[in-house]
C-alpha positions in Angstrom: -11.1 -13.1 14.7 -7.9 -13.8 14.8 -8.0 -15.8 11.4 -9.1 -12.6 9.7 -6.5 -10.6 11.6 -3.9 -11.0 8.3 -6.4 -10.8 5.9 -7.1 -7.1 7.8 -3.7 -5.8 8.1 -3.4 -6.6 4.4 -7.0 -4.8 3.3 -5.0 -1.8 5.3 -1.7 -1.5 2.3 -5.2 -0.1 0.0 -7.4 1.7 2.8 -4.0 3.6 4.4 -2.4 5.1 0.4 -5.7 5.8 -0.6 -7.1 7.8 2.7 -3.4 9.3 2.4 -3.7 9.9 -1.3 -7.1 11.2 -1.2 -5.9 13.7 1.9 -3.4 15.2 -0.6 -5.5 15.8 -3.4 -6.5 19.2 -3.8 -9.3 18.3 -6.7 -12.2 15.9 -6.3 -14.0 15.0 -9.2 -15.3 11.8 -9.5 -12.3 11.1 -12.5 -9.6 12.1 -10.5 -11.1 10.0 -7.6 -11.1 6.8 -9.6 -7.2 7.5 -10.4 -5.9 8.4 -7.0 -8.1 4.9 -5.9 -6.3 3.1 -9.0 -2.8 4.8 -7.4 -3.9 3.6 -3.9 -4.2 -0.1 -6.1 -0.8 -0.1 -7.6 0.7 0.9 -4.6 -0.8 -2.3 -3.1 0.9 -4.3 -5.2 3.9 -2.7 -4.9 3.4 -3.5 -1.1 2.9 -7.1 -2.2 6.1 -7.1 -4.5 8.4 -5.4 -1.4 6.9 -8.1 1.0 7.0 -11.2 -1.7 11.2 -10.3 -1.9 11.3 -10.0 1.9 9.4 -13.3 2.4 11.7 -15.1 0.1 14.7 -13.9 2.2 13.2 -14.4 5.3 11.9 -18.1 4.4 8.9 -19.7 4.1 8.2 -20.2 7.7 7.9 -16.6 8.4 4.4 -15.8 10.4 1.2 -14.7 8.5 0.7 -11.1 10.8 4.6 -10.4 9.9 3.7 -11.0 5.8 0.8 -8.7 6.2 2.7 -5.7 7.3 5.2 -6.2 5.3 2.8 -5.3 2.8 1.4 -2.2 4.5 5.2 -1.3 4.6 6.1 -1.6 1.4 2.6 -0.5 0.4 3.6 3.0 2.6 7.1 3.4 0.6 5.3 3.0 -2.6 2.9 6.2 -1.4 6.2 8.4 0.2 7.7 7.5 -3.5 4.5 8.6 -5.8 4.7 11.8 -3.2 8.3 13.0 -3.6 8.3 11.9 -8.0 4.9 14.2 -8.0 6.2 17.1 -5.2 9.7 16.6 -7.5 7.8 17.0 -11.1 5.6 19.6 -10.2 
């Protein structure tokens, strides 16, 4: 179990913007759905992008369980960005 631990924490940057996402969403057709779950996706790999940068200033030797939720973090600051730009825009 504690292989998959990682692997876990990391399936969380997509499970925690989109059950965050979803939350917000006032309208719930099956369209806008599939574009708050795409959001959810990007924000992932923004999550993945923020924690790639931090790994390469933190070095190579950094542990797997740090990586993951430096994903989730960045992943989270992706979401609390789409938020304010949408809150912002109207």
């Amino acid at each position: 179990m504690s292989d998959l631990l990682p692997s876990l924490v990391t399936l969380a940057a997509f499970l925690l913007p989109a059950g965050i996402l979803l939350k917000r969403q006032r309208q719930r057709s099956a369209g806008q759905i599939a574009h708050t779950l795409l959001v959810a996706l990007f924000c992932m790999l923004g999550g993945l992008l923020f924690a790639g940068a931090l790994i390469s200033l933190l070095g190579e030797d950094s542990p797997a369980l740090l990586n993951s939720a430096l994903v989730v973090v960045g992943a989270l600051l992706c979401v609390l960005a789409q938020q304010w730009y949408a809150k912002r825009n109207g």
